[in-house]
C-alpha positions in Angstrom: 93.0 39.1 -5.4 91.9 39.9 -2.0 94.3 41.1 1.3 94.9 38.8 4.1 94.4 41.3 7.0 95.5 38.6 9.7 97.5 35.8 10.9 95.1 34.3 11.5 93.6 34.3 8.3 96.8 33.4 6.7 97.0 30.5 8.9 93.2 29.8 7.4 94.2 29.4 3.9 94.8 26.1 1.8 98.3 26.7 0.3 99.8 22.9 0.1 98.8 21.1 -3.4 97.2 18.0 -2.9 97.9 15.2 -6.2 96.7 11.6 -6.6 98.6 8.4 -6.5 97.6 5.3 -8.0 98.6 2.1 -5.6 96.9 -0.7 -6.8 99.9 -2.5 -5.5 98.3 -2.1 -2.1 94.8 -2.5 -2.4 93.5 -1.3 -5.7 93.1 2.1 -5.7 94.7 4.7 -4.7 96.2 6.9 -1.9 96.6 11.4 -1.9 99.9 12.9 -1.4 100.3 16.7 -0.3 103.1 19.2 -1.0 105.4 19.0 1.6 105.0 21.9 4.3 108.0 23.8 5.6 108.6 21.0 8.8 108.7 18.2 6.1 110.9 20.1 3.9 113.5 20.2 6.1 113.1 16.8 7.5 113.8 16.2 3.7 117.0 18.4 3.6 118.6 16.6 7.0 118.0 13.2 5.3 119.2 14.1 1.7 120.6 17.5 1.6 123.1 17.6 4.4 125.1 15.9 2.7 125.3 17.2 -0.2 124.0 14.5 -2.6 121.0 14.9 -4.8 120.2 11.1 -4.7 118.5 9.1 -1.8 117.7 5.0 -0.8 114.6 2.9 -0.6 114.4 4.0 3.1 114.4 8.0 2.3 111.5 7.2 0.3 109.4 5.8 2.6 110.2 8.4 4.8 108.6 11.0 1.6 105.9 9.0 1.5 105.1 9.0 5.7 105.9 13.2 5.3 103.2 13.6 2.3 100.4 11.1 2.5 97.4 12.9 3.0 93.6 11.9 2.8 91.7 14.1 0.0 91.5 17.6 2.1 95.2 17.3 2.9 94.9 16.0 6.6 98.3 14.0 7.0 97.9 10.3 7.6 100.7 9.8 9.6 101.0 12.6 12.8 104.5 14.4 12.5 105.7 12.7 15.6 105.2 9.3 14.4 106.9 9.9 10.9 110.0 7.9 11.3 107.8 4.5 12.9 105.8 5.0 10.2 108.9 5.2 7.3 110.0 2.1 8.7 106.5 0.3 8.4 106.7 1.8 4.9 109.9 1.0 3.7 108.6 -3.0 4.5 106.2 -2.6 1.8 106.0 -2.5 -2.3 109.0 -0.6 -3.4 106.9 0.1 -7.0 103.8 1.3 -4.3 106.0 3.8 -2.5 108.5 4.7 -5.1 105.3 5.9 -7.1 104.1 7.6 -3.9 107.5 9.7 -3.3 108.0 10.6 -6.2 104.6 11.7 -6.8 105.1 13.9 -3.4 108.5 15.1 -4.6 107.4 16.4 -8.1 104.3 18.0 -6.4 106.7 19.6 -3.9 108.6 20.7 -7.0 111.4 19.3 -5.4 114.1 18.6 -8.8 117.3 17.8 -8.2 118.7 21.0 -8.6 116.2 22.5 -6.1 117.3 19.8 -3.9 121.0 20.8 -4.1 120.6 24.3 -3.9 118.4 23.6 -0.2 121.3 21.5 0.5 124.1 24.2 0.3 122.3 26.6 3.1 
């Protein structure tokens, strides 16, 4: 294993896993979904956590799927700032498409329900 000896080079480094979604409810093929990155994560907590329940709507999911869609290096489809536009364009389409699609992010986030109650508690 080698050192990082920089920021920088931290900063360079591929850490978010990247994981494959079938959709051919949208178009026939498929879409990439990344591991959500720290500002996602809590984004996440404020929408499910905060309140202490492990369970989410329809509408958190297509806010998952606007956090972690990705094309196949990882680049985000959907810029930060537009995230909740875009979870409402979402939540207006296939609920088997983007239920497959958040959960696919969420289980590559390793986000369980446990996990997701503990981050909730803090």
């Amino acid at each position: 294993m080698s050192e990082i000896k920089s920021f920088d080079e931290l900063l360079g480094t591929t850490d978010l896993a990247i994981q494959e979604v079938d959709t051919s409810e949208w178009w026939g093929g498929s879409v990439f979904v990344r591991e959500l990155d720290s500002e996602g994560f809590g984004i996440f907590i404020q929408l499910t956590g905060a309140s202490g329940k492990s369970t989410f709507d329809s509408d958190n999911l297509a806010v998952i799927c606007a956090l972690s869609m990705c094309d196949k290096s990882g680049k985000l489809l959907v810029e930060r700032k537009g995230w909740k536009a875009a979870a409402k364009k979402m939540s207006e389409r296939n609920f088997n498409a983007v239920s497959a699609v958040a959960m696919a992010a969420l289980e590559v986030s390793n986000l369980t329900n446990s996990k997701v109650d503990e981050a909730g508690k803090d």
